[in-house]
LOVEXZA-308020 format. One line per field, with one value per residue (C-alpha): residue number from 1; residue in three letters; x, y, z. Coordinates in steps of 0.2 Angstrom, whole numbers. Layout:
<recs>
n: c(NUM  ...)
res: c(ala  ...)
c1: c(X  ...)
c2: c(Y  ...)
c3: c(Z  ...)
</recs>
This chain:
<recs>
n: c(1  2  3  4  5  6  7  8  9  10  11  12  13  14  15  16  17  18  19  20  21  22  23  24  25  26  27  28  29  30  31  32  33  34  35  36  37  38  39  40  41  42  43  44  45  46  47  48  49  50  51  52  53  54  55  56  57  58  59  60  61  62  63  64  65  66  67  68  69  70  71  72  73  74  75  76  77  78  79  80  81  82  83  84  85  86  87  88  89  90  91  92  93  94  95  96  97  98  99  100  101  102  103  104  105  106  107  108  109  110  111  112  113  114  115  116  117  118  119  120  121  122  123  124  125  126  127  128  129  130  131  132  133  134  135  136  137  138  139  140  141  142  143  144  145  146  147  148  149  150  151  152  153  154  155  156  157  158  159  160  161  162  163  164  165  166  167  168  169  170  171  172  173  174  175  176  177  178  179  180  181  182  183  184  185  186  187  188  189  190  191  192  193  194  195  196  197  198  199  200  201  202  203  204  205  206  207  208  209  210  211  212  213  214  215  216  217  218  219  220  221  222  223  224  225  226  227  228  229  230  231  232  233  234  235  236  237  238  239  240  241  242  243  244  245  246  247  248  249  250  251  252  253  254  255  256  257  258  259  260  261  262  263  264  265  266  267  268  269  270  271  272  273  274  275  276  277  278  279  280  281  282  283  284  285  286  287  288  289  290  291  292  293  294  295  296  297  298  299  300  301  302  303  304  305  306  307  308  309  310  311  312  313  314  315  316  317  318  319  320  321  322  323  324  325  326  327  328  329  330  331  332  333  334  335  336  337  338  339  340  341  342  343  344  345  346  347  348  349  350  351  352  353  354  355  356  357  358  359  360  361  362  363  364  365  366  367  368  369  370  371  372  373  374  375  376  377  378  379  380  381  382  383  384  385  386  387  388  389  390  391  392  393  394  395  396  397  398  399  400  401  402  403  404  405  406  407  408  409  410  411  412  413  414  415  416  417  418  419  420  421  422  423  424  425  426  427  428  429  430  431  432  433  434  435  436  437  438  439  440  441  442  443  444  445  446  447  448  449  450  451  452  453  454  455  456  457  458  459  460  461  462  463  464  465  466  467  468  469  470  471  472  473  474  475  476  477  478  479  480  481  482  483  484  485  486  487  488  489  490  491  492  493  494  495  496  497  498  499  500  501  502  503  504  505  506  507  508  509  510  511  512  513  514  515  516  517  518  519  520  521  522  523  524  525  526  527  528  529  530  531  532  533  534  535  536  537  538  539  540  541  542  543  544  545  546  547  548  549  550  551  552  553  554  555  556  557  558  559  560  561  562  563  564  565  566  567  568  569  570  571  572  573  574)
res: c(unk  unk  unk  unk  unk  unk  unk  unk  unk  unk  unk  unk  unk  unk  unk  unk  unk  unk  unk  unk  unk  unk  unk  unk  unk  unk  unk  unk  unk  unk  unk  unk  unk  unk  unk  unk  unk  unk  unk  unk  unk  unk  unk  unk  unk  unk  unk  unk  unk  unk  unk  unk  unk  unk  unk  unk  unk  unk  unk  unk  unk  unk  unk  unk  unk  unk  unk  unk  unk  unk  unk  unk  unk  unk  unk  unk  unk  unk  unk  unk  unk  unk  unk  unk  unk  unk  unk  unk  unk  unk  unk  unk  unk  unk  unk  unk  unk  unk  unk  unk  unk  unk  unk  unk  unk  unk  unk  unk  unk  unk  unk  unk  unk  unk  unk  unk  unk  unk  unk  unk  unk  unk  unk  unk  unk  unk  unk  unk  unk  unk  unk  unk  unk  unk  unk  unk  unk  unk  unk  unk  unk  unk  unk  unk  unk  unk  unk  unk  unk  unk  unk  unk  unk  unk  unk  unk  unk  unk  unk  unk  unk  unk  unk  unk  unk  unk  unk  unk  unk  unk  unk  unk  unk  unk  unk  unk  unk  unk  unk  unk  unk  unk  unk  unk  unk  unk  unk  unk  unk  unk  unk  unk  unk  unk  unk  unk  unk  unk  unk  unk  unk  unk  unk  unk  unk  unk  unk  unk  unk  unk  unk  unk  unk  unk  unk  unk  unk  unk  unk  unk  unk  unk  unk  unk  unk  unk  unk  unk  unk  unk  unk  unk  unk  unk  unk  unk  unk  unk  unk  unk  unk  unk  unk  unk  unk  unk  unk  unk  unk  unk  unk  unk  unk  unk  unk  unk  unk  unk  unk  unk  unk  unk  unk  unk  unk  unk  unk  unk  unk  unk  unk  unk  unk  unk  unk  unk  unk  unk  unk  unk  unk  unk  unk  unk  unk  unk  unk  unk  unk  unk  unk  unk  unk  unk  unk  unk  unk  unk  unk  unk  unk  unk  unk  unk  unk  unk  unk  unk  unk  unk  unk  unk  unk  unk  unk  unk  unk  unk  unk  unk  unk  unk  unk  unk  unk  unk  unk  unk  unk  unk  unk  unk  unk  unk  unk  unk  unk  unk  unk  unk  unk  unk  unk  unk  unk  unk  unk  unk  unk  unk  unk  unk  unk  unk  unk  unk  unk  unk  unk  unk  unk  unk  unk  unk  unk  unk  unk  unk  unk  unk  unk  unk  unk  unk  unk  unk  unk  unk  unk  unk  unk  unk  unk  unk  unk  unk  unk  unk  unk  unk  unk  unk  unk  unk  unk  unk  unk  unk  unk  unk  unk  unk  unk  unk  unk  unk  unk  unk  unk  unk  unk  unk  unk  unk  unk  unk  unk  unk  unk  unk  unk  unk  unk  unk  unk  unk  unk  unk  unk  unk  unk  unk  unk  unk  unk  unk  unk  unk  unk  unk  unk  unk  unk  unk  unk  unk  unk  unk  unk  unk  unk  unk  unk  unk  unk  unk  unk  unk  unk  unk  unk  unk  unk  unk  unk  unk  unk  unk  unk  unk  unk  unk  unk  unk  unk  unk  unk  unk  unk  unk  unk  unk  unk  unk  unk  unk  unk  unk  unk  unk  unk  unk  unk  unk  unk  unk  unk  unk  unk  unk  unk  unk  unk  unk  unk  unk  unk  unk  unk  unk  unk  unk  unk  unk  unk  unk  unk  unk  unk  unk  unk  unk  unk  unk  unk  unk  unk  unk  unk  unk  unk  unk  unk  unk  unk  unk  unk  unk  unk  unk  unk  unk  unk  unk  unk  unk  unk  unk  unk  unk  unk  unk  unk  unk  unk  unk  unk  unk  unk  unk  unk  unk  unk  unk  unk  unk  unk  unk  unk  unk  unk  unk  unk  unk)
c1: c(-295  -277  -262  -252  -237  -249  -241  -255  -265  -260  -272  -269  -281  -284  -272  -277  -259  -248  -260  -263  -278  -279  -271  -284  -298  -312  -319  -336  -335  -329  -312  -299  -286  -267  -258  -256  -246  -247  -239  -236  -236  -236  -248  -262  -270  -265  -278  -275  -290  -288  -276  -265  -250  -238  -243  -242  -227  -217  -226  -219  -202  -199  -206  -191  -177  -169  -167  -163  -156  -160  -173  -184  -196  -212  -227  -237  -247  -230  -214  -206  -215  -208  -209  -195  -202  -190  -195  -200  -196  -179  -179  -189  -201  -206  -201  -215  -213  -221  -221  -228  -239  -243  -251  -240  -231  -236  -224  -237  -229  -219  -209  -205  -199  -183  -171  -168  -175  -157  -153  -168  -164  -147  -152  -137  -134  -150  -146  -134  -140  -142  -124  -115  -127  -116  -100  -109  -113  -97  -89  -104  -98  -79  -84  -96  -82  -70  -84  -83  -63  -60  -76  -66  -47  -35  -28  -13  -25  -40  -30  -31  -11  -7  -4  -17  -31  -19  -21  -42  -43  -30  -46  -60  -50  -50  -68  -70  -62  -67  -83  -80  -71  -85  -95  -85  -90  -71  -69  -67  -51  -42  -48  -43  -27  -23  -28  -14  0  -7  -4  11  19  11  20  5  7  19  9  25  18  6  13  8  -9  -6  1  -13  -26  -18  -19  -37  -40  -32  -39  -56  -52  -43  -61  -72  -62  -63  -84  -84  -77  -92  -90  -104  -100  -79  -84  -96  -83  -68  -57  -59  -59  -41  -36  -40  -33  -16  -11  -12  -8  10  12  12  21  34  35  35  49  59  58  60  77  84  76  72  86  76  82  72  62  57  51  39  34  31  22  10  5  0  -7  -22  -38  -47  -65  -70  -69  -75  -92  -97  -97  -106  -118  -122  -123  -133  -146  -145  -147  -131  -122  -133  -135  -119  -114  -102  -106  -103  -87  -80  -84  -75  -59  -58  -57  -46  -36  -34  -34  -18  -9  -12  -7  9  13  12  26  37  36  41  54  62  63  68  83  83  97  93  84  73  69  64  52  44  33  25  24  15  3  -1  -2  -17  -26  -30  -31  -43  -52  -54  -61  -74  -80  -83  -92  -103  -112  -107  -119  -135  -143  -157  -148  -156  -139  -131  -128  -118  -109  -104  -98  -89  -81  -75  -65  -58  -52  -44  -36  -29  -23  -13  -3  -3  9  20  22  25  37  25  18  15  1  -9  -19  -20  -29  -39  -44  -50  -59  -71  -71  -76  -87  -96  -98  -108  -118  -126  -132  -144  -160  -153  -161  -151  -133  -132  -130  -110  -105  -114  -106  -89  -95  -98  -82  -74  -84  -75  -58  -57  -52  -40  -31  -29  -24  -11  -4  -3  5  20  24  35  37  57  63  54  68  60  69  58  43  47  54  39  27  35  34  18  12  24  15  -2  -3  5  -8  -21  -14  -13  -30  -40  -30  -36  -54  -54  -64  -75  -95  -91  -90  -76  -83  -90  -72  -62  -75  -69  -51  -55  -61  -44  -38  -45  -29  -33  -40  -30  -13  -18  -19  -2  7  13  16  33  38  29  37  55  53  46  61  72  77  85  94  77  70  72  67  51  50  52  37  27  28  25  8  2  6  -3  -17  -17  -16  -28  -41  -51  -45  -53  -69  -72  -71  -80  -94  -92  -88  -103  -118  -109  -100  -113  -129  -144  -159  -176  -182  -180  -168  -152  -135  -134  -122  -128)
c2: c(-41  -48  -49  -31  -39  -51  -45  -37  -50  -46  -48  -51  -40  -38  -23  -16  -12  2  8  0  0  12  0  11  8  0  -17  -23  -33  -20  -24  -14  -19  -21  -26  -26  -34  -26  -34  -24  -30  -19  -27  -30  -29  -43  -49  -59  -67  -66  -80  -87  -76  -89  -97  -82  -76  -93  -93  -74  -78  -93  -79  -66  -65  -54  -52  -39  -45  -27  -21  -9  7  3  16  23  37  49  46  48  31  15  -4  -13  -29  -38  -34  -51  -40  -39  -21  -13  -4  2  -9  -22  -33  -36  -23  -27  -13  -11  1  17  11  20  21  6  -5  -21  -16  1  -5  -15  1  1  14  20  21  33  46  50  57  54  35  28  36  25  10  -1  1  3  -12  -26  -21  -19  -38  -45  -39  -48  -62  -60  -59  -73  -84  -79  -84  -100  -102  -96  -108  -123  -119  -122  -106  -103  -101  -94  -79  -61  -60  -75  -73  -81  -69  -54  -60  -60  -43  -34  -38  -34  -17  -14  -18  -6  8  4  9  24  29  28  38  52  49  42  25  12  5  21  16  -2  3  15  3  -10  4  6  -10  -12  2  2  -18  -27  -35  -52  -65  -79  -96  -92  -82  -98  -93  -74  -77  -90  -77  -66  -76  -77  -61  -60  -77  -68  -52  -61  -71  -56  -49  -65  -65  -45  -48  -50  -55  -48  -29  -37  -39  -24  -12  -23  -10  5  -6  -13  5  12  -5  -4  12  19  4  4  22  21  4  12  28  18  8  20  33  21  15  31  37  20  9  -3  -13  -12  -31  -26  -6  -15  -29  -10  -2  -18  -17  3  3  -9  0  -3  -11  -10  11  11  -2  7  24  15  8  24  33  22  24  44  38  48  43  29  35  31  15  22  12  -3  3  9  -7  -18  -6  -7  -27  -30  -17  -27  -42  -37  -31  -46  -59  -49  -46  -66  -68  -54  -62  -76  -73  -63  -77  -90  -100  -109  -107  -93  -104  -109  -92  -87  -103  -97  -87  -95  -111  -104  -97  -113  -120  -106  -106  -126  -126  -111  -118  -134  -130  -115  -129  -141  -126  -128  -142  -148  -148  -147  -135  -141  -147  -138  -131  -126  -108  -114  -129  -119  -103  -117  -126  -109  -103  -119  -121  -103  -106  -124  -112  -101  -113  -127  -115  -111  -131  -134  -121  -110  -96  -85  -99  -95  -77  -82  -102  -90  -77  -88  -101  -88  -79  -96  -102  -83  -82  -99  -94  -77  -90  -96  -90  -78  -86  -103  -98  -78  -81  -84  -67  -63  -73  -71  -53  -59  -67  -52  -42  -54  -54  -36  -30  -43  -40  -20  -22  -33  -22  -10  -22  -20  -4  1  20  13  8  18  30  49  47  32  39  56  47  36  50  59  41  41  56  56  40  45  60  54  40  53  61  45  38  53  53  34  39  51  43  39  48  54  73  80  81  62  57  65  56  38  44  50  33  27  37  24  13  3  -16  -23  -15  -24  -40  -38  -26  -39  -54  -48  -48  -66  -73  -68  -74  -89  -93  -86  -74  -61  -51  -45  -43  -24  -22  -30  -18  -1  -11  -12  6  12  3  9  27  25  19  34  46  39  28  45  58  47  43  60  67  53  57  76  76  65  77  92  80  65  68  62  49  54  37  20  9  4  5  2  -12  -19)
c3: c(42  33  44  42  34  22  1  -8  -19  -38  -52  -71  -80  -100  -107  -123  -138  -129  -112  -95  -86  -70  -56  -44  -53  -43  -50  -51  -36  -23  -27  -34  -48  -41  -53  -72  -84  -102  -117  -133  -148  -166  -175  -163  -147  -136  -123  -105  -96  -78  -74  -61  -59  -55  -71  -81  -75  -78  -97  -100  -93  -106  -120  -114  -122  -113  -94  -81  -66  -55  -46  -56  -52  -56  -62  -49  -42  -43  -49  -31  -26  -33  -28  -30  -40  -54  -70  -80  -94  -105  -103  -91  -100  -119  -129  -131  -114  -103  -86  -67  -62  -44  -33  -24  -9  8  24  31  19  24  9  18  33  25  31  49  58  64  46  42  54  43  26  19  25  18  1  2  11  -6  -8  11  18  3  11  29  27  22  40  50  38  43  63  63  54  68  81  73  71  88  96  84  81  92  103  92  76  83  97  89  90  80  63  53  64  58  40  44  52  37  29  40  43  26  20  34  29  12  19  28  12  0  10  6  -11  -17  -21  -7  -13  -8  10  9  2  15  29  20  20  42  45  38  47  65  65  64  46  55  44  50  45  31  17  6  11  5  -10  -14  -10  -22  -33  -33  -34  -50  -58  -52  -61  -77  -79  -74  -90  -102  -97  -100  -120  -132  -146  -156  -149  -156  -170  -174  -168  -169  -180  -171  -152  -159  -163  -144  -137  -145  -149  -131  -122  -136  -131  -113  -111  -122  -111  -95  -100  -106  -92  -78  -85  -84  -69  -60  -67  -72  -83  -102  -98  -80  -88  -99  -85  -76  -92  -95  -76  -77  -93  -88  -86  -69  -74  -56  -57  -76  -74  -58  -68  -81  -72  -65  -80  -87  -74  -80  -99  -101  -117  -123  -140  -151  -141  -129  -116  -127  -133  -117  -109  -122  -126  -105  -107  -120  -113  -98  -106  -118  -101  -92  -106  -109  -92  -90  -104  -100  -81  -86  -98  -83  -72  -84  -78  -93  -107  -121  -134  -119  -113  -132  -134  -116  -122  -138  -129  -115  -129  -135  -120  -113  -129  -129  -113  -111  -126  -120  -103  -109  -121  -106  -97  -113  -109  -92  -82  -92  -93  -87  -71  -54  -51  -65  -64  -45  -52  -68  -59  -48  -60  -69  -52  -51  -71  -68  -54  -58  -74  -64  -51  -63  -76  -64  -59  -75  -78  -91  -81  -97  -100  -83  -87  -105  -101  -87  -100  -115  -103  -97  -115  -124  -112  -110  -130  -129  -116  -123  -134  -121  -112  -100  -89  -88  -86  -83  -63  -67  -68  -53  -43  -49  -43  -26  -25  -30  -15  -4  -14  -16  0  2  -14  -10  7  3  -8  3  14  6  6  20  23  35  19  6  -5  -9  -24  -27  -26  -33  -51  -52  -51  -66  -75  -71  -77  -92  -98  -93  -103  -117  -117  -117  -131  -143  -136  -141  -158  -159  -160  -175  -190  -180  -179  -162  -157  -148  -131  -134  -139  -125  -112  -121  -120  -102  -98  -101  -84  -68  -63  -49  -50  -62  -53  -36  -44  -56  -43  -31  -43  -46  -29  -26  -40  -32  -17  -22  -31  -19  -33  -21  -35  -41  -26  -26  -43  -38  -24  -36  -47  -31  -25  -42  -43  -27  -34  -50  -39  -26  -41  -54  -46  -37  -50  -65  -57  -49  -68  -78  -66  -64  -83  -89  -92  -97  -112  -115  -123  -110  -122  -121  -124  -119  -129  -122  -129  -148  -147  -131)
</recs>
């Protein structure tokens, strides 16, 4: 009798043009058939002798041209019960590759006993497990690197009360109530934020000693969310729909830059460069908030049909990439100390100075290392951190920080339109760990903005003007992105859910918010300092008030204006 927790044997039997064999059915020698694996082609039958699996399987996955990275239900006796295999197909399932079959998954399964028994008994946690258990491992992550700090660091580094432990458990706080957050269904940046703004005001955000290390870690949190967006542009889907993703890219974001700007020198007292540096920070479109609504929809085959996921994915990322390049050259135009003619080259230097250095190192990401190499995806997703964050300090040592975002963006952008190119299979991993970081980066990046706000010192006034900037803005952007989309073969209810997706405010705003404020002190710039503070508390409300209100109506909104597909092709454009 096999060991209980021995994997089920998998066979490759012959599948006639668009069926599979009953995986129950009994075979000739007492056996029974687990697994198929069905290739479709439209001309003819394709037949596979029984084989080894191992060596059908690497055959298939040079034959793919495609890829998906997720787990994937597979056919059984009901459609309750799935096995989570990884599909050696591009798609999944319909379209002519190939699909592993396997046989119904009972409770007795090893697979089946992967959720702790804990877990099981609350209906509502193991719904969730897939997603809580991620964040649920970052903190064991967190405490076993203090074990190690505190078994290896001297006292003064390693004791809870010293100041480089309080910069490690803002975070570990924050993952946590990001946590309990997202079990309410809201997104967990509302939680992280929250846990910032508690720290701040119960005393317990004294980082003496290491604000070098904050603002470096900020700064990786935004050269993580400026490559994320470079690798997010495609250029095929660019150029496809590149007219009408230019018209929902620059007409809203002129509108509401304009609106902030002008609205928060009268009501703020801003002056008119530090209302745009304000309007180019709130008009960036959170991808964190718009991917995961994606993501989800496309698991409900909601709005697959006209490419909307497509264009909603790139109008998001040049979006952000616009506000982030601008908000570089407005920056450093407002902190110049040069004469005037200096201040006016500041920002076409820094151009050139991003472009060939962007271009230069997404080229290098090209071919080094080969492809070939065992550890290519690691060494590539390493070398592409390092490029973007040599980028961003590197600019401001040489007195160009307009050139940062812009030499971060175009790196990951040329090196990601060269490897789409490729077999998926060879470089697709660099996304994926840029996400990884971002798992780790994320709680850091929101609880430090939250950090900063101080209710002892926070006017009413403040915040009462910045709302009705806010919202002033975010309604006439609204307005000018829906008028953006006629022309276009769209219904109205399809075109106010694009427009709708403009809404979310939250990733992008952590990463720029506190810039300002860095950049001041930095430079010892004391003048601005306030200004800089009015820039931060604005942010944080445009976070509080958009980030839960957009995703609760992109999901709520979805079946009602989206048309579900009945079949199994992906996005259009995709």
């Amino acid at each position: 009798m096999p060991h209980p927790l021995t994997p089920p044997r998998i066979y490759i039997t012959s599948v006639e043009e668009g069926t599979v064999e009953d995986t129950r059915a009994p075979r000739k020698d007492g056996g029974s058939v687990a697994a198929a694996v069905g290739l479709n082609n439209s001309a003819s039958s394709v037949v596979i002798p029984s084989i080894d699996l191992a060596m059908a399987l690497s055959k298939q996955q040079i034959l793919n041209t495609a890829s998906n990275d997720g787990a994937l239900p597979l056919t059984s006796a009901s459609e309750s019960e799935w096995h989570p295999v990884r599909a050696v197909s591009g798609d999944g399932g319909g379209n002519g590759m190939p699909q592993l079959y396997t046989r119904p998954v009972s409770p007795n399964d090893h697979e089946a006993t992967t959720i702790p028994t804990i877990v099981r008994k609350y209906p509502a946690l193991e719904r969730n497990w897939p997603i809580t258990s991620q964040p649920l491992a970052l903190l064991i992550v967190f405490g076993l690197l203090w074990a190690v700090a505190y078994a290896i660091l001297p006292t003064e580094l390693s004791h809870p009360a010293g100041g480089l432990m309080r910069l490690v458990f803002l975070f570990v706080g924050a993952e946590a109530c990001g946590i309990l957050v997202s079990l309410t269904g809201l997104p967990d940046m509302l939680g992280m934020l929250f846990w910032g703004v508690l720290y701040a005001n119960v005393g317990w955000a004294d980082f003496t000693g290491y604000e070098r290390v904050e603002v470096f870690l900020r700064e990786m949190a935004l050269v993580n969310i400026m490559l994320l967006a470079g690798l997010g542009l495609d250029y095929t889907a660019l150029r496809s729909l590149f007219r009408f993703i230019m018209q929902l890219t620059l007409v809203p974001t002129v509108a509401e830059v304009v609106a902030v700007a002008v609205l928060s020198h009268y009501l703020l007292d801003l002056p008119w460069f530090w209302g745009v540096l304000l309007g180019l920070v709130e008009t960036a479109i959170s991808p964190n908030v718009v991917v995961t609504v994606l993501l989800r929809l496309k698991e409900e085959r909601l709005g697959l049909n006209k490419g909307i996921h497509t264009l909603i994915i790139a109008m998001t990322s040049c979006n952000d990439v616009l506000a982030i390049f601008l908000f570089g050259v407005i920056l450093g135009v407002i902190f110049s100390t040069g004469d005037l003619t200096s201040q006016i080259l500041q920002g076409p230097i820094g151009i050139v100075i991003g472009l060939v250095y962007g271009s230069l190192c997404g080229l290098a990401l090209l071919y080094v290392p080969s492809y070939h190499a065992k550890y290519t995806n690691g060494l590539r997703f390493t070398m592409a951190a390092l490029a973007g964050t040599l980028s961003v300090v590197g600019s401001k040592k040489v007195g160009y920080p307009s050139a940062g975002a812009l030499g971060c963006i175009v790196t990951a952008f040329v090196a990601g339109t060269g490897w789409r190119k490729r077999p998926p299979t060879e470089c697709n991993e660099v996304s994926m760990y840029l996400d990884l970081l971002w798992k780790f980066l994320k709680p850091v990046s929101f609880s430090l903005i939250g950090k900063e706000v101080n209710f002892s010192v926070l006017e009413g006034e403040t915040v009462l003007y910045g709302v009705i900037t806010l919202l002033a803005a975010v309604l006439l952007r609204l307005v000018f992105s829906y008028l953006s989309t006629m022309g276009s073969e769209l219904n109205w209810k399809e075109k106010a859910y694009v427009t709708l997706s403009g809404l979310p405010k939250a990733t992008v705003q952590a990463a720029l918010g506190p810039a300002a404020m860095d950049l001041a002190r930095s430079l010892n710039a004391t003048d601005e300092y306030a200004r800089a503070q009015t820039v931060l508390i604005v942010t944080v409300l445009a976070i509080i008030l958009t980030a839960p209100l957009g995703a609760l109506l992109m999901i709520k909104l979805a079946p009602r204006w989206l048309k579900r597909s009945t079949d199994e092709r992906t996005d259009q454009y995709s």
